[in-house]
C-alpha positions in Angstrom: -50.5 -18.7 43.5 -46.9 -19.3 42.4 -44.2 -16.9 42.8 -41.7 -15.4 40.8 -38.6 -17.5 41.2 -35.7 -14.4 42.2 -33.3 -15.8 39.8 -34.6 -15.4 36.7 -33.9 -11.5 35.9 -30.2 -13.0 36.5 -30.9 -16.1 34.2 -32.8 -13.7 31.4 -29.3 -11.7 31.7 -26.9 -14.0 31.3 -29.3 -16.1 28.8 -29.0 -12.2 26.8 -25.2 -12.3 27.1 -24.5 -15.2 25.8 -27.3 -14.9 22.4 -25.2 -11.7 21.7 -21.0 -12.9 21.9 -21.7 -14.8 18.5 -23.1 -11.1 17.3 -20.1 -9.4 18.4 -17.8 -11.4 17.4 -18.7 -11.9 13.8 -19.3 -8.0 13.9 -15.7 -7.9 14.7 -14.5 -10.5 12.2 -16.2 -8.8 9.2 -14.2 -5.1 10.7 -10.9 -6.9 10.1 -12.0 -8.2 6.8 -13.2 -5.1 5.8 -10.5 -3.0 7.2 -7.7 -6.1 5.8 -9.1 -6.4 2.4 -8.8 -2.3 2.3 -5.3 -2.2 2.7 -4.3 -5.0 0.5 -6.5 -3.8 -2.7 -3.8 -0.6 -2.5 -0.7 -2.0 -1.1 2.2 0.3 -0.3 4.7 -0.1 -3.8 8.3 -1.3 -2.4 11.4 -2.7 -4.0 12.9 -5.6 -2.1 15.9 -7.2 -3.3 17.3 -8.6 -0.5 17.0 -10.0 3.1 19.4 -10.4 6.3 17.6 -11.3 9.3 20.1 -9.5 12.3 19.0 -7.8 15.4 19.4 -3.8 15.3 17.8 -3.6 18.6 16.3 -5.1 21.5 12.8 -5.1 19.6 14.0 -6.6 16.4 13.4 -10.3 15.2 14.0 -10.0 11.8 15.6 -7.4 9.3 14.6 -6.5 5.9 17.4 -5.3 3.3 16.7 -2.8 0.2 19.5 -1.9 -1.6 21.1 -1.9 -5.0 24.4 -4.0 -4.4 23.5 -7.7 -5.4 26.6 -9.0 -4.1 26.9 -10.3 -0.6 28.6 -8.2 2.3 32.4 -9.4 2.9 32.8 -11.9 5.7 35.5 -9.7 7.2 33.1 -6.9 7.2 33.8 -2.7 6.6 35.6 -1.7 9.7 32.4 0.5 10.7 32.4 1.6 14.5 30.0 3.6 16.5 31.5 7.0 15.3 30.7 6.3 11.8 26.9 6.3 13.0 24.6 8.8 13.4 21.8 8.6 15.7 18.6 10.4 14.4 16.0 10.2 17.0 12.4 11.3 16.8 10.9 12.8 19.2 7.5 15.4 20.6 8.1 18.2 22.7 5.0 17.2 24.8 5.9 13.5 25.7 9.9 14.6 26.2 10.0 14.7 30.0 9.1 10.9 30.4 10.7 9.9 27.1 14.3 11.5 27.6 14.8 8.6 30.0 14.8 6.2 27.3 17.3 8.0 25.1 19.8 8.2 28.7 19.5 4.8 28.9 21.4 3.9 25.4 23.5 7.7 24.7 26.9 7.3 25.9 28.2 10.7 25.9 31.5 11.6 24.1 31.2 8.2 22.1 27.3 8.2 20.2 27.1 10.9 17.7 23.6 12.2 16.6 20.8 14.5 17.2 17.2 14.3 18.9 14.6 16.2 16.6 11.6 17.8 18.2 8.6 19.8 17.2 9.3 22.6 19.9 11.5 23.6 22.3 11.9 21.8 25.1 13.7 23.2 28.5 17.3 20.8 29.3 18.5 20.6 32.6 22.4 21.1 33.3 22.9 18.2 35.1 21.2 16.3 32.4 22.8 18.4 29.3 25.6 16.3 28.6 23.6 12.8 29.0 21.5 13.6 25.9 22.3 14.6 22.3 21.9 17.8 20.6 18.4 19.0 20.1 17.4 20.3 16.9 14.1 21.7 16.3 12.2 20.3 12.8 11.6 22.7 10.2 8.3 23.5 9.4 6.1 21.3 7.3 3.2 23.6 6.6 4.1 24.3 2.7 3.4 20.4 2.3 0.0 19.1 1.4 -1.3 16.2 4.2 -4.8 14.6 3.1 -4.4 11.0 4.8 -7.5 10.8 7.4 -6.0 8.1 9.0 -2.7 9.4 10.0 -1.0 12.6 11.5 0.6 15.3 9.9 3.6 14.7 12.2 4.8 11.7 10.2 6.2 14.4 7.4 7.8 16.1 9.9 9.7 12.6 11.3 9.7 11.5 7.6 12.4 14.4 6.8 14.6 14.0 10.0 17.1 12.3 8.3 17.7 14.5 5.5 17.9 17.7 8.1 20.3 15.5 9.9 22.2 15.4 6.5 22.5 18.8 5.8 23.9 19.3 9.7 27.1 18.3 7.8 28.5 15.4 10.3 32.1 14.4 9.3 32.9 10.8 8.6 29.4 9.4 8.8 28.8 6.2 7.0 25.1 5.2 8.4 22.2 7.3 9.5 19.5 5.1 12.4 16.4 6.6 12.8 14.6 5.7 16.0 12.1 7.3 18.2 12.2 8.7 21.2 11.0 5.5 23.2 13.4 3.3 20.8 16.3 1.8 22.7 19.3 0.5 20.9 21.7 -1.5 21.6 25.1 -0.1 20.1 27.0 -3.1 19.9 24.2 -5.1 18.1 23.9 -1.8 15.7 27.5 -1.8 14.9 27.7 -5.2 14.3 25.0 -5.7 11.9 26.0 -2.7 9.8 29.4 -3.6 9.5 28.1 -6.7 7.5 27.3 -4.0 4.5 29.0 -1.5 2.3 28.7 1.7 3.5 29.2 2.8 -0.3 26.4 1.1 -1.7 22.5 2.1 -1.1 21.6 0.3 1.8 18.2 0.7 3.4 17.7 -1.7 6.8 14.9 -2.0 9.5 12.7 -4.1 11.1 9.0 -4.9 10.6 6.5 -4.0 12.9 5.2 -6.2 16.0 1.8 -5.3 15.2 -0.4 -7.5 12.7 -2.1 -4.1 11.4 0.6 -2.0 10.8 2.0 -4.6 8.6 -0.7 -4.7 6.6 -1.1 -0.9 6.0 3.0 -0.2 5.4 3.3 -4.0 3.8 5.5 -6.6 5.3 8.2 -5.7 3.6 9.0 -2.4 5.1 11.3 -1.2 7.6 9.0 0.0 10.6 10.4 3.3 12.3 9.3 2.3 16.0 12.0 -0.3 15.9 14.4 1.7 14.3 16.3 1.6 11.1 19.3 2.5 9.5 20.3 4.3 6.1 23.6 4.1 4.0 25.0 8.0 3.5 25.0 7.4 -0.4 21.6 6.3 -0.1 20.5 9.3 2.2 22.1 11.9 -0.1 19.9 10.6 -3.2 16.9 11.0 -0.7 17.2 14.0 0.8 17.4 15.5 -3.4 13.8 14.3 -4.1 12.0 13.7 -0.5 10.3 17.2 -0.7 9.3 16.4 -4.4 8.2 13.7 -3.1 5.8 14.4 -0.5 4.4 17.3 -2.7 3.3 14.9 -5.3 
């Protein structure tokens, strides 16, 4: 009478293991196909008509240009400076302890002008008052229609910050940079790379995403908020007309 050798429900395990990886991982090739090929039947429409490939921040590689001006920025530049920026930053009333400390580590008081935007109110500390920006509280978003499974109703509420930060009536502002709450700039990089373009024309400047996916869904050829991005005031004015029209339709 033989017996059982005591390493074969280990060998019948692994043997099981290794049959199945092949499974799994054509399962999870034909998700990405499917989920790819999705997103590129109905591709996001945008209008690109120019590149520049500057850093805005410390997570930028590469920056994408739409505007209207086909001529190229002076050399000598448009005198902008950090006041003629302001800062629109995104941000959620529920993640704003952990994610203030971010927006300290950029603000410099007394010389950044802007606004955080949250979805409630949020308590400030004194000692830590004048380290932040103004907070400003979204208006509501309710009256809008929001039917996309796949995202959050939030993103129409960040998607207007920059027009609200319009009507705030700033004086002397020539650029609008929209960043979230986690988003840390570097201020001399921003200054320098706007001061390549025409405040005056329509100029819309950002980033793409890091991520492989979020590329494909917003198209590689969009500005991708995480990494920030900034507006011409020309250009915001025309938006902030027809953005609620917009998101209606």
């Amino acid at each position: 009478m033989t017996s059982s050798s005591p390493h074969r429900p280990l060998i019948a395990i692994i043997t099981a293991i290794r049959s199945s990886l092949p499974f799994l991982f054509l399962s999870l090739l034909l998700i990405y196909l499917i989920y790819s090929s999705q997103l590129l039947i109905n591709p996001p429409h945008t209008k690109i008509t120019c590149q520049d490939y500057s850093n805005l921040n410390t997570n930028t590689t590469t920056t994408t240009t739409t505007t209207t001006n086909t001529t190229n920025p002076q050399i000598t530049g448009y005198n902008t400076e950090l006041k003629h920026i302001a800062f629109c930053i995104a941000a959620s009333s529920k993640l704003w302890d952990s994610r203030k400390e971010y927006i300290k580590l950029w603000w410099r008081p007394g010389e950044t002008r802007g606004a955080v935007w949250l979805d409630n109110k949020v308590k400030i500390k004194k000692n830590e008052s004048q380290s932040l920006p103004n907070i400003h509280i979204s208006q509501p978003t309710s009256r809008f229609p929001y039917t996309n499974r796949q995202g959050h109703r939030s993103a129409i509420r960040i998607s207007r910050i920059v027009s609200e930060a319009l009507r705030l009536g700033l004086e002397d502002v020539r650029w609008f940079v929209m960043g979230d709450d986690d988003t840390v700039f570097v201020v001399e990089n921003v200054v320098r790379v706007l001061n390549k373009y025409n405040h005056n024309q329509f100029y819309y400047i950002g980033s793409s995403s890091e991520s492989h996916f979020q590329n494909i869904f917003f198209s590689y050829s969009m500005a991708y908020g995480g990494g920030g991005f900034a507006i011409s005031y020309p250009l915001v004015k025309e938006l902030a007309k027809m953005q609620d029209r917009c998101i209606k339709r």
